[in-house]
N, C-alpha and C positions, 0 to 999 in steps of 0.2 A: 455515218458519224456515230461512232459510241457514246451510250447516254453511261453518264457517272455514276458508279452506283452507292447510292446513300445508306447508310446504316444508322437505324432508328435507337431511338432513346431505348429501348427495347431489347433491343437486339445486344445494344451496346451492355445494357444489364443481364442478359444471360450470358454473355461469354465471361462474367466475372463470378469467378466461385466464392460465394456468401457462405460465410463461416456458421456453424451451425447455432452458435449462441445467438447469431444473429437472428436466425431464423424463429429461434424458444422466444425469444425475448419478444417478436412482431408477433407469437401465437401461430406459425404457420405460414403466415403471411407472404409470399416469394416474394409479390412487387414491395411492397414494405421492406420487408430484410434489404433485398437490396440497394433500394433506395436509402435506405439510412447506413446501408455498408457506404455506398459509393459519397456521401456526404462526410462520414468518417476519415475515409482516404481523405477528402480533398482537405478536414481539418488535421490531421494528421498530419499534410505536405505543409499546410501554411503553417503549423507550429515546430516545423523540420523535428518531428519526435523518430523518424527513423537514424538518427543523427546522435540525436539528445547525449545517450549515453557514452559518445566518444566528444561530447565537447562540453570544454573545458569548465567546471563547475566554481566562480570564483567564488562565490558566498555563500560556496557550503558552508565551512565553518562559521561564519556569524549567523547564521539562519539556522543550526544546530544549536546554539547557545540560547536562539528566541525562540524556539518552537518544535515542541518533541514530537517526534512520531518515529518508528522503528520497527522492522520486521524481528518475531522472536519466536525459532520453533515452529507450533503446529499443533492443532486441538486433537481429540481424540482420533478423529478420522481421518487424520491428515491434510485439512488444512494448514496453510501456514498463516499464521498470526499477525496479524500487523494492529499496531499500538497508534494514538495519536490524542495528544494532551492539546486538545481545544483551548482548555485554558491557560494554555503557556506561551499563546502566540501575545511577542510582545512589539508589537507595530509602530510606536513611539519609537521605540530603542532600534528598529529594523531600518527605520524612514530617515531614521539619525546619521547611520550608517550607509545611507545609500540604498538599500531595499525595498524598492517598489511593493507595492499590491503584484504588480507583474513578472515582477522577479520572483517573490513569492510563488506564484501561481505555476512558474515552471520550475520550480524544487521539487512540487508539488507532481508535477509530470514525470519529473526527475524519477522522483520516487517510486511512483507508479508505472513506468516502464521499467526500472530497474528491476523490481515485486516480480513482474510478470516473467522477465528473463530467469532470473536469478531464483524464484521461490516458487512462483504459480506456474511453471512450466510442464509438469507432468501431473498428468491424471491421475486425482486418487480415486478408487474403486467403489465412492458412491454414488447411490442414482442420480443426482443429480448434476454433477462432474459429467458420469459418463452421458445424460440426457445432452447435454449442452456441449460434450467436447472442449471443456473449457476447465481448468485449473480454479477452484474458486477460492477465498479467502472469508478467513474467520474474522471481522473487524471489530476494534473496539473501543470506542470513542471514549473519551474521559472525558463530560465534562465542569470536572474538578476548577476551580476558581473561576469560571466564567460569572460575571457580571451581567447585570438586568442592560447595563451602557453597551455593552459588548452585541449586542441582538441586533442592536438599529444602524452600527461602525462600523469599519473596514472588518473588521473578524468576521461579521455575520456574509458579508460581500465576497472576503475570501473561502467560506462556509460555504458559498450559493454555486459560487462559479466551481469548486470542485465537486460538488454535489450533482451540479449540471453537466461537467465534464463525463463524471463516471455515467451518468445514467443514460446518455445520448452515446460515449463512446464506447463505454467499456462495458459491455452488457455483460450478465451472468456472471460476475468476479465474485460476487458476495454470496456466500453458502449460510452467514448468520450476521447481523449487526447487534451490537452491543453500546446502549450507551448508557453510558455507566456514572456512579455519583451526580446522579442529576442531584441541583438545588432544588427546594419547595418550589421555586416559582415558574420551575422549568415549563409546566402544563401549559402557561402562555405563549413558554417559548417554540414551544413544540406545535403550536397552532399554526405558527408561522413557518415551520420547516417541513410539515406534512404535505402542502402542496407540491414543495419541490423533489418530492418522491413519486415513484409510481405505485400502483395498487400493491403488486410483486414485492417492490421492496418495503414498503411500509408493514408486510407482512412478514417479512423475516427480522424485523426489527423489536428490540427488545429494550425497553427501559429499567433502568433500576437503579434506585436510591443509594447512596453509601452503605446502610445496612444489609441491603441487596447483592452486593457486585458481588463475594467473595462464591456464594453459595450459585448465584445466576450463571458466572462464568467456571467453576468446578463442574458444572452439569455437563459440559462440553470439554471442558480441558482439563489433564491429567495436573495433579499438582506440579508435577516435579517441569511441568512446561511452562507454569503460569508463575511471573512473577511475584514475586512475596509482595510488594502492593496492592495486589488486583488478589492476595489471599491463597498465593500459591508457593511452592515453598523454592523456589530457583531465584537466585541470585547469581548471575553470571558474575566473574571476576572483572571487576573494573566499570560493573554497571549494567543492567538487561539493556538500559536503552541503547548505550551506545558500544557494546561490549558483546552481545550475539555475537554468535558465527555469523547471521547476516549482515548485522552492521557493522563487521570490522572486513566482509567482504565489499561489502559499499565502500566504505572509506576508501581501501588498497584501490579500487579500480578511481574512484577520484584524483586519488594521488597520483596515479599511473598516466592520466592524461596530463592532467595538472605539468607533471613532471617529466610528460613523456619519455616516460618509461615505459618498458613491457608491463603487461597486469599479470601479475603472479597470482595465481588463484587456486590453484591446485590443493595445497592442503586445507583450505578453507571451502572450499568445495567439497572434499573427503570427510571434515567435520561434520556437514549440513547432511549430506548423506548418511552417516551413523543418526545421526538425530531423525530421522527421518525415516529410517528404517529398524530403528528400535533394537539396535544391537549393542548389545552391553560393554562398555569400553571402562577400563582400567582406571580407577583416580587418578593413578601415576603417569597416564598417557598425558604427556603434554605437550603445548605447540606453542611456537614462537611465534609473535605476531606484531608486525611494525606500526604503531601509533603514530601518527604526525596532527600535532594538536596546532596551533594558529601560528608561533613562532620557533617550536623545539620540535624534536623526536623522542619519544619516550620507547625505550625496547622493552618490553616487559613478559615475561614466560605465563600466558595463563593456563590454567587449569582445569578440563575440559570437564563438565559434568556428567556423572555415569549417567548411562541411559537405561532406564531399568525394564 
């Protein structure tokens, strides 16, 4: 009689190839890295995120109108940028509309897989990219009108659980954090958000006052990358937040499932790569690009920014 042959918890973790951030992030660590890859997978299958990006996004637009956040560009190095106005999430008006905490939390996903496809996909050529094999990201939090109410409420809940999400799933994304326009009273607020960092990231993280951000975030990013709010001199046509080449590639691939439609991506893809490889492009080079706002289509020609 043939005895069964069993394959240990062990065994079953070295036949799986643990991604190298994963490895930076445990310090080394193989049983760690893996164990927390193989924890990852299994939240990743229960929140169907290999999925996410072909299904169907219905409140996007309302959840755009409560709550900014936006990929835009790329810091000196070649990160790409990603923006998120903390205090614009507006949870009364979301909950009105049908928008859970939960729903929430997978725009949230949404978003962050989409980064990862779309923006954090190739390696930029510093050490710490290349240490990790990972694409990281410039972040930078605004927290502009946040309220003392806002710390103890669903904001601070929807705060925790994405803050949870990245540091458990998404290891090494962040090359710098930036939070930016903090209020006078933030230093309490901050007591309370420092535990749910790890050493690492609490280290890359920078605070600074409204007086602070324009000069904080020029140290890292060229003006002509950084929005004229945050002190930089780009105004994309029709808006940075929602008007990037990133986020009118967002949109189009929303709409495209939405509307199942093909995702035409192509010149908008072409765009992200000029910006990105810093080749100088024409004022007059311009591209068409399809808007679909909550109940019209807007066609409108914009105006690509030279890249200097």
């Amino acid at each position: 009689m043939s005895i069964p042959h069993v394959v240990s918890n062990t065994q079953k973790r070295a036949s799986v190839e643990v991604p190298s951030a994963f490895l930076v992030a445990e310090n080394g660590d193989a049983a760690k890295a893996s164990e927390r890859y193989e924890a990852t997978l299994a939240w990743r299958k229960q929140m169907k995120l290999d999925s996410i990006l072909t299904t169907p996004q219905t409140h996007y637009n309302t959840i755009k109108m409560n709550y900014t956040q936006f990929l835009h560009k790329h810091d000196k190095l070649g990160h790409p940028l990603y923006f998120e106005k903390i205090g614009s999430i507006n949870m009364p008006q979301l909950k009105k509309v049908g928008v859970t905490l939960d729903t929430l939390f997978n725009h949230y996903l949404f978003a962050m897989e989409f980064a990862l496809k779309y923006a954090a996909h190739q390696i930029c050529p510093c050490d710490a990219c290349a240490a990790s094999e990972t694409q990281k990201m410039c972040i930078v939090l605004d927290a502009r009108g946040i309220g003392m109410r806002d710390m103890g409420g669903e904001v601070f809940e929807f705060v925790r659980r994405c803050t949870g999400a990245m540091q458990r799933h998404y290891p090494q994304r962040s090359f710098k954090i930036f939070i930016v326009n903090v209020p006078s009273w933030f230093g309490m607020a901050w007591k309370g958000l420092k535990p749910l960092l790890n050493e690492a990231t609490r280290a890359k993280t920078n605070i600074l006052t409204e007086s602070e951000t324009a000069a904080g975030l020029l140290e890292f990013v060229d003006a002509e990358n950084l929005p004229v709010e945050y002190g930089g001199t780009c105004s994309c046509s029709g808006g940075c937040a929602t008007h990037s080449s990133y986020q009118l590639l967002q949109r189009a691939l929303v709409e495209s499932v939405l509307e199942n439609k093909p995702f035409k991506q192509d010149e908008l893809v072409e765009a992200i790569a000029h910006e990105r490889s810093g080749v100088k492009r024409s004022k007059k080079q311009q591209q068409v690009c399809s808007y679909r706002g909550h109940h019209h289509v807007l066609r409108e020609v914009l105006s690509r920014e030279t890249v200097v």
